[in-house]
C-alpha positions in Angstrom: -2.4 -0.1 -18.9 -5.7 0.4 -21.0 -8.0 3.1 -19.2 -11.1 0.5 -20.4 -9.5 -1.7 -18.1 -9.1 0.6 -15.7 -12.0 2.0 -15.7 -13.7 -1.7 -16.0 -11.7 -3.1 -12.9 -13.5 0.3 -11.0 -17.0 -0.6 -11.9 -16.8 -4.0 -10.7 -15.6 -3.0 -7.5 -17.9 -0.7 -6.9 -21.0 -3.0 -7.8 -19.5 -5.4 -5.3 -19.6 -2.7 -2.7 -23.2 -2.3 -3.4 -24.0 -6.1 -3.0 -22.4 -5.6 0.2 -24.7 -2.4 1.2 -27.9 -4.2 0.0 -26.9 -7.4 1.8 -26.1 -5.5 4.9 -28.6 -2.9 5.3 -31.8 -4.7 5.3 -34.1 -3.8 7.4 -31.2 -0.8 8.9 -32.7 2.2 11.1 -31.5 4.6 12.8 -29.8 1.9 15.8 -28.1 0.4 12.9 -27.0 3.6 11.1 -25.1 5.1 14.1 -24.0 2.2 16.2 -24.5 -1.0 14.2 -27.0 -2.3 17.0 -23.9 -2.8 18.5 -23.7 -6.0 16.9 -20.5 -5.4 14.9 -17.4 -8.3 15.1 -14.5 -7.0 16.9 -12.2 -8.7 14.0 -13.9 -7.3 11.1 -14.0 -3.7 12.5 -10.0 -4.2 13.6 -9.5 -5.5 9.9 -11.6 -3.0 8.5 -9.8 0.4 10.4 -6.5 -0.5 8.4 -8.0 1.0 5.0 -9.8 3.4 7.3 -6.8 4.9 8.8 -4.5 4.5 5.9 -6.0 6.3 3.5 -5.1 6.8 0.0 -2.4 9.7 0.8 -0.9 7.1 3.2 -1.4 4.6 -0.2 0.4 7.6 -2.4 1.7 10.1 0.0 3.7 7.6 2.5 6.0 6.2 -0.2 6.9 9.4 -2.4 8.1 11.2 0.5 11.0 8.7 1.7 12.6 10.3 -1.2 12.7 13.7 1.5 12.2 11.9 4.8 13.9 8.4 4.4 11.9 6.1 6.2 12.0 8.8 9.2 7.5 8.8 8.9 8.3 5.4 11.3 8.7 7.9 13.6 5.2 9.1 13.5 3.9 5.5 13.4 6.1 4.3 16.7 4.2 7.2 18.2 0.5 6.0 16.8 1.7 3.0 18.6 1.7 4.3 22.0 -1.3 6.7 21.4 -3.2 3.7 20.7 -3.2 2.6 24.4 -4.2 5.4 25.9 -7.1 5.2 24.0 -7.3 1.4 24.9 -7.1 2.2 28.6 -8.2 5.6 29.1 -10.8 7.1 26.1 -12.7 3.8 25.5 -13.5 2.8 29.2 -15.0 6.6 29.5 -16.9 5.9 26.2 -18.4 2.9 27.0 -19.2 4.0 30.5 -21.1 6.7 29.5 -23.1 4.7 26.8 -22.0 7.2 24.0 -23.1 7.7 20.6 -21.5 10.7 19.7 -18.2 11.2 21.6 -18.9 14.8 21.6 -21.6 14.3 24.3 -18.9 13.8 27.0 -18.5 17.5 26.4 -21.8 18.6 27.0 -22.1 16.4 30.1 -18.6 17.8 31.4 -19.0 21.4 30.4 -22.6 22.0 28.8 -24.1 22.7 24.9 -21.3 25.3 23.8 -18.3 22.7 24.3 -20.3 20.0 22.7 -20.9 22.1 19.6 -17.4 23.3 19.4 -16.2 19.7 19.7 -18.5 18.2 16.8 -17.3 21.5 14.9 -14.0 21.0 14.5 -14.6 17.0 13.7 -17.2 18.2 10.8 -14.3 20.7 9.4 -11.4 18.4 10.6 -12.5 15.3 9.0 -14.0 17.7 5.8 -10.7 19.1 4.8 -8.6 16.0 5.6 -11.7 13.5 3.4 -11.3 16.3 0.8 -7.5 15.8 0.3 -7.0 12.5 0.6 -10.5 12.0 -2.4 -8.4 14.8 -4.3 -5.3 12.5 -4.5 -7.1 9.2 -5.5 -9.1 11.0 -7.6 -6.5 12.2 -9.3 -4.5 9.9 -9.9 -7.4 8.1 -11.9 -8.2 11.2 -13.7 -4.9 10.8 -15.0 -4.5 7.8 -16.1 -8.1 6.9 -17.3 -10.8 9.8 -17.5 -8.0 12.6 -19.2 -8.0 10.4 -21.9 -11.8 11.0 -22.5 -11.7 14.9 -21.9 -13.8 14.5 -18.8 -13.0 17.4 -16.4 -12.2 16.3 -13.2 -15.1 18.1 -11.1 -17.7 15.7 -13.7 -15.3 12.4 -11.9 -15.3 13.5 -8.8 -19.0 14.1 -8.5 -19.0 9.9 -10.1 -17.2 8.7 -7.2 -19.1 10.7 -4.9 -22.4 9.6 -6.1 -21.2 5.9 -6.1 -20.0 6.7 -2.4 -23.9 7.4 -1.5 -25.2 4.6 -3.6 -23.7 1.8 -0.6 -23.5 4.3 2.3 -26.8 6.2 2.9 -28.8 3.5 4.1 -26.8 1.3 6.5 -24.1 3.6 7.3 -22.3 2.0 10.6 -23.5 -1.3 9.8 -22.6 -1.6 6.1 -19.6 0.0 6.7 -17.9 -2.6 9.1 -18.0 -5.1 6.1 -17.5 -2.9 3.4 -13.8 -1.6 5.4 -12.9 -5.1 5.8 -13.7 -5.8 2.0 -11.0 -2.9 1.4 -8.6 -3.8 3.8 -7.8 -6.9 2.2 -7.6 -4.8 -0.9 -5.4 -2.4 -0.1 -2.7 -4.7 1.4 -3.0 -6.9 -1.8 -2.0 -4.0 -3.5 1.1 -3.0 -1.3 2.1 -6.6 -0.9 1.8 -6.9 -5.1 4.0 -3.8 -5.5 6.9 -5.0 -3.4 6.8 -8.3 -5.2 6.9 -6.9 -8.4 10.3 -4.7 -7.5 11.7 -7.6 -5.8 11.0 -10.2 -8.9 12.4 -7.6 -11.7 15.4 -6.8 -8.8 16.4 -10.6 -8.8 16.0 -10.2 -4.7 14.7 -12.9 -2.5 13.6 -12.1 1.5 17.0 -11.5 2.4 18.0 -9.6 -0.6 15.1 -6.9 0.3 16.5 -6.3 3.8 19.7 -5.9 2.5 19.0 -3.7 -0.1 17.3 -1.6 2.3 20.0 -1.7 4.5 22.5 -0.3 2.5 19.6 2.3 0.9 20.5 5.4 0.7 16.8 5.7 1.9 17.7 3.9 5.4 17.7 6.6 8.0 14.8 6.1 10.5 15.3 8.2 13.0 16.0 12.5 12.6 18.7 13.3 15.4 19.0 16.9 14.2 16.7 18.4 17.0 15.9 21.9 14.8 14.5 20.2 12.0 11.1 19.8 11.6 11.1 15.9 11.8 13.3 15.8 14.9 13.1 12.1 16.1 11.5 12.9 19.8 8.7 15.5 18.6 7.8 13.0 15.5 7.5 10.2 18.5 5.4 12.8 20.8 3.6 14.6 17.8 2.5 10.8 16.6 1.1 9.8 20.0 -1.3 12.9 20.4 -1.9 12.7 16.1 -3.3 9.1 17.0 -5.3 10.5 20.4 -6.9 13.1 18.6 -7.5 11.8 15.1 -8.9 8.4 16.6 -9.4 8.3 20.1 -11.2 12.1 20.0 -12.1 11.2 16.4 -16.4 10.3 15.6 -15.3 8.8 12.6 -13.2 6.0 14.4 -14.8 6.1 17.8 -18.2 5.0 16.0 -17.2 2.2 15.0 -15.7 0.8 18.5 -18.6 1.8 20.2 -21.0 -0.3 18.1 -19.1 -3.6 19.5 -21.3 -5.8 22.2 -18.9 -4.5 25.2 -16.0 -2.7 26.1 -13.9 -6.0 26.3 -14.3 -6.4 22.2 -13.6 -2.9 21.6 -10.2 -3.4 23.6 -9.2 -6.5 22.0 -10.3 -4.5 18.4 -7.6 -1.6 19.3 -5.3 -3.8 20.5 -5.2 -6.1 17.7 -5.4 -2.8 15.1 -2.0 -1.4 17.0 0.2 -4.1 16.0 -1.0 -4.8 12.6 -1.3 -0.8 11.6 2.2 -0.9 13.0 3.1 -3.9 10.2 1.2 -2.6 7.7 2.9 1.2 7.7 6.6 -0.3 7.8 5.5 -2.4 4.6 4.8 1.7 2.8 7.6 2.8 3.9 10.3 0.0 2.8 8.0 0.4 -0.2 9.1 4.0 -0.6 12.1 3.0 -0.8 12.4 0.4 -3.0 10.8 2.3 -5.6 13.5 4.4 -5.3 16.4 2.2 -6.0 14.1 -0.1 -8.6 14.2 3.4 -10.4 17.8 4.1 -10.1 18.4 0.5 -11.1 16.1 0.9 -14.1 17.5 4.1 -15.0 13.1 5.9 -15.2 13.0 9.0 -15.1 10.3 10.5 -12.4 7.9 13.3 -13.1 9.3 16.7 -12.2 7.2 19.8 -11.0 7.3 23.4 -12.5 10.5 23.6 -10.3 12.4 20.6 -11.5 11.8 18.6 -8.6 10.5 14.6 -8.3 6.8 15.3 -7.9 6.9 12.3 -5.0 3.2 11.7 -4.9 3.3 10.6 -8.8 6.3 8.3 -8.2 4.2 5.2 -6.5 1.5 5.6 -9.3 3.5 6.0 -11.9 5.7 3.2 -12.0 2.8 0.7 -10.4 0.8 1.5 -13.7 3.8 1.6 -16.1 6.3 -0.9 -14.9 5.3 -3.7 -12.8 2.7 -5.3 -15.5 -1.1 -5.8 -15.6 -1.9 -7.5 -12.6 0.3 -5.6 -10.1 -0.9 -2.8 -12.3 -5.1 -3.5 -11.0 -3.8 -4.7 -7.5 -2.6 -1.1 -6.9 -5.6 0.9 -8.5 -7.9 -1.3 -6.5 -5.8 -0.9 -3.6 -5.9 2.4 -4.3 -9.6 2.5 -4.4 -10.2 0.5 -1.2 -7.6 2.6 0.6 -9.3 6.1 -0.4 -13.3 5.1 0.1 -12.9 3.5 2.7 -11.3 6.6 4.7 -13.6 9.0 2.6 -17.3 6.9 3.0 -17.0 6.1 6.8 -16.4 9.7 7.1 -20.0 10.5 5.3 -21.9 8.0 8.2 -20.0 9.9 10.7 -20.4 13.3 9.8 -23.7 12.7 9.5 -23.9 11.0 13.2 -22.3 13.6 14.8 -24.3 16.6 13.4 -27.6 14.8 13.7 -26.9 14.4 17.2 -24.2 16.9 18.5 -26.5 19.8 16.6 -30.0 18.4 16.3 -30.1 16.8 19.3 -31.3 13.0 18.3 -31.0 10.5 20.9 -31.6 13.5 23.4 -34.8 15.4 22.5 -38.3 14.2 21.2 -38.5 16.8 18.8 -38.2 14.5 15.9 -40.2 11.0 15.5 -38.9 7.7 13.9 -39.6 8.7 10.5 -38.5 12.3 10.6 -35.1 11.1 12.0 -34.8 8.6 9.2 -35.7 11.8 6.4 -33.5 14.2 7.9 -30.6 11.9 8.1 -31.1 10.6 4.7 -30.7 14.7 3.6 -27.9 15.4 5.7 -26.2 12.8 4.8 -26.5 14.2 1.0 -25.9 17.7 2.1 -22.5 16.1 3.7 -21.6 14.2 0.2 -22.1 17.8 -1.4 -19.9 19.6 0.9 -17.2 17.1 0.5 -17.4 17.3 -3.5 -16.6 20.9 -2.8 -14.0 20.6 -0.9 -12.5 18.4 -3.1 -12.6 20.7 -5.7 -11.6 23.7 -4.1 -8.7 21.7 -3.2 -7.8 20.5 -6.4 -7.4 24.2 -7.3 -6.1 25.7 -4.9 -3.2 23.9 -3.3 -0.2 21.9 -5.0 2.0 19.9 -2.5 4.5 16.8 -3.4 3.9 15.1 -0.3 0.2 15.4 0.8 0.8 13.0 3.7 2.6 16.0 5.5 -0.4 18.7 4.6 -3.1 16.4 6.0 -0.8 16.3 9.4 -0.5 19.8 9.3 -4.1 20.5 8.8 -4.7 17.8 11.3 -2.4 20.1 13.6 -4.9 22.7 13.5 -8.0 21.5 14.2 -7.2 18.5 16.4 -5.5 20.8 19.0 -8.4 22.9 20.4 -9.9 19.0 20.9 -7.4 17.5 22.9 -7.4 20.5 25.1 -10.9 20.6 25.4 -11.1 16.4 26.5 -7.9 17.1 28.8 -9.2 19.5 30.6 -12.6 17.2 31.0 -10.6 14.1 32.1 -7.5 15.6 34.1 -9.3 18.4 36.2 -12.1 18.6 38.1 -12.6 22.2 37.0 -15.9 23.7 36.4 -15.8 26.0 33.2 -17.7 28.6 31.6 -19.4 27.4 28.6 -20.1 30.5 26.8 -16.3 31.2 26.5 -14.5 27.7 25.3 -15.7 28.4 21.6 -13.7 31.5 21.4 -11.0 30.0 23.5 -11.1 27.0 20.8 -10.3 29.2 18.2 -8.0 31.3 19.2 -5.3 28.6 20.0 -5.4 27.0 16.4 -5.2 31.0 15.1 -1.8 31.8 17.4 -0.6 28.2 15.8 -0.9 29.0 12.5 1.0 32.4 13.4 3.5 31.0 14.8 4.0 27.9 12.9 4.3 30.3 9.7 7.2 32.7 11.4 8.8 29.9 14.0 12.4 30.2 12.0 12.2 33.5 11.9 11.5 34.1 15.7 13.0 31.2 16.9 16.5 31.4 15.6 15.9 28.6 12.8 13.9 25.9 15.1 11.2 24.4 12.3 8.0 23.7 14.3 6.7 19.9 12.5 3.7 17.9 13.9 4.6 19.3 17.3 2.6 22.0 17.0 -0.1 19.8 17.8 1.3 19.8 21.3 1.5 23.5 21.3 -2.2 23.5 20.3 -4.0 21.5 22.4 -1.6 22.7 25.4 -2.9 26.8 24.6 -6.7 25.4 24.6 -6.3 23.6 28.1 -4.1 26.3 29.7 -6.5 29.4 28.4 -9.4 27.0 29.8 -7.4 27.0 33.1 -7.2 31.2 32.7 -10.9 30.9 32.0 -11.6 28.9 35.4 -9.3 31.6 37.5 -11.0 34.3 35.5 -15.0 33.3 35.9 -16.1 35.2 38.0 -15.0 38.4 36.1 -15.6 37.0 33.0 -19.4 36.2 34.2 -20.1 39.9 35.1 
């Protein structure tokens, strides 16, 4: 595929995002930036979470690794599933009946300032870090394919896309963003759909032919019943649940968006709706997974290897949707692509920004800032947040290589969603009064043991391979410290 058409096709989506944002953000303030003068459609914000949630790892990430997991990630999705409704039935109602902009408040109304903080800290670094990888895969994949070619380093195309990111998000935020997602929803399953048609035409394989052929796949094996291993059928299910809790239901970035609905009803019948189709949607990347396997064993293409001989899995997707399946299919995934990553990545900008501006400057709660000052300082934190994420992106870039990224967003994920889920357990399922000053050291301590333990599990633990899981074991060492922390207030208060 020529990189001018490449980088062409690119342009021209992006100017169509900024039609969007100067359609949508007339006459925005502050209302419309954080909640969307809770005006927003239920459809289009259920439409637009799919490229939200997705992401470009899921885009890249998903399909590589059945070539490691089989199609065992519908595991983790059966388990999104079920987190969904607790969020349906037990996050939103508390949400909406406390008239929330930032989620994080709940904290400082349940336990005071220090919990609030630590919440809206571990969102900033949470949703930093997992932006940052998920822009470093996109990223480069199109550095790659288009911008190697011209000897542009890839720090000079990153800092591109994150400049065109600010161009459509700074002013609306919320309220552009509800039709920009949906705009790259429809993308990104064009691009999925596109890419199984294209193995199924140069396969000879009708409907029938594609379930069959994943039938007898090598690639078929949903569920792990090997209860050591890491992707052990039951903590995948369990892991998935709380991963869909704490990285939506807990999450700024997707909570904002419900909570600029008219009413609770719409934000329902949004989650609702989302649940089944993300359900869809992440069975179609998986059977995509693997029928790029078996189109390459039927072709006889030979993969890219790593330094250590191995199928690097996250180039197998791009590489054969750019080289094999012809020009259309070719744009259909790089848009896809596009819509899958920027949607995920510029959402996250708004959100960031929402959440510090209130969680940390107090907007919405003090009257230490006027109309004008609010609209200045978000404006530069918003910048400051598009910085910080070029960083990250950078540092990441450089500093880790992984075949299957989908599985190091998880873990990271692991980390730094724990300490939350504690946190809002202990705030919905006791009555408990704790002491403020001590849940940010409490918050960090949990995520630190995790880390040790997830590192030296097989040695300790007689070859048991702690996976997503250890999301579990997080968030259960923040509430059960907190419980400690209630037993032990009075001593700790002296």
């Amino acid at each position: 595929m020529s990189p001018i058409l490449f980088f062409t096709v690119i342009v021209f989506y992006f100017l169509a995002l900024i039609i969007i944002s100067r359609i949508t953000s007339r006459k925005a303030d502050s209302n419309s930036y954080f909640i969307g003068n809770k005006q927003s459609p239920w459809y289009l914000v259920a439409f637009g979470m799919l490229s939200d949630s997705l992401s470009g790892v899921t885009y890249i990430s998903v399909p590589g690794a059945v070539l490691s997991q089989s199609l065992t990630y519908l595991q983790v999705v059966f388990g999104y599933f079920l987190g969904y409704f607790i969020i349906v039935y037990v996050l939103l109602p508390l949400y909406y009946r406390l008239n929330l902009i930032s989620i994080y408040t709940y904290l400082l109304q349940r336990f005071g300032p220090n919990a609030q903080k630590t919440g809206a800290f571990f969102f900033l670094i949470s949703r930093l870090l997992g932006a940052g990888g998920r822009l470093m895969l996109a990223i480069g994949v199109m550095q790659l394919f288009i911008f190697d070619q011209y000897q542009i380093p890839f720090a000079i195309t990153a800092s591109v896309f994150i400049g065109l990111m600010l161009l459509y998000t700074y002013k609306g935020g919320i309220k552009t963003l509800v039709y920009t997602d949906a705009f790259q929803s429809l993308f990104l399953i064009l691009g999925v759909t596109l890419s199984i048609y294209a193995i199924a035409s140069q396969l000879d394989l009708n409907v029938t032919g594609i379930v069959q052929t994943m039938k007898n796949s090598q690639y078929s094996k949903v569920f792990e019943t090997e209860w050591m291993k890491s992707n052990f059928w039951l903590k995948d299910i369990v892991s998935g649940a709380l991963f869909t809790v704490a990285m939506t239901g807990l999450d700024q970035n997707m909570m904002q968006k419900n909570l600029s609905m008219k009413s609770l009803k719409e934000a329902q019948k949004n989650m609702l709706w989302f649940s089944f189709v993300m359900l869809i949607i992440s069975s179609l990347f998986v059977s995509l997974g693997a029928l790029l396997y078996e189109y390459a064993d039927a072709k006889n293409i030979a993969l890219t290897l790593g330094a250590d001989g191995k199928i690097v899995t996250d180039s197998v997707f791009p590489t054969l949707a750019l080289g094999n399946f012809g020009t259309f299919t070719a744009l259909a995934f790089i848009i896809g692509l596009t819509a899958a990553t920027f949607s995920s990545a510029d959402s996250v900008l708004a959100t960031l920004t929402t959440s510090f501006c209130i969680d940390f400057l107090g907007f919405g709660v003090t009257q230490k800032y006027n109309d004008n000052q609010q609209k200045n300082i978000r404006h530069m934190v918003h910048i400051g947040f598009a910085i910080s994420l070029l960083l990250v992106i950078i540092l990441l870039r450089y500093g880790i290589e992984s075949r299957a990224t989908i599985r190091l967003i998880l873990a990271m994920a692991s980390l730094t969603y724990g300490p939350l889920i504690g946190l809002f357990a202990a705030g919905l399922f006791t009555n408990n009064n704790f002491n403020d000053r001590w849940i940010p050291f409490i918050c960090f301590i949990s995520p630190l043991m995790c880390f040790i333990i997830n590192k030296y599990d097989k040695e300790w633990l007689g070859g048991y391979d702690f996976g997503n899981e250890i999301i579990l074991v997080n968030g259960l060492l923040t509430f059960l410290f907190l419980l400690i922390l209630k037993l032990k207030k009075n001593e700790f208060s002296n």
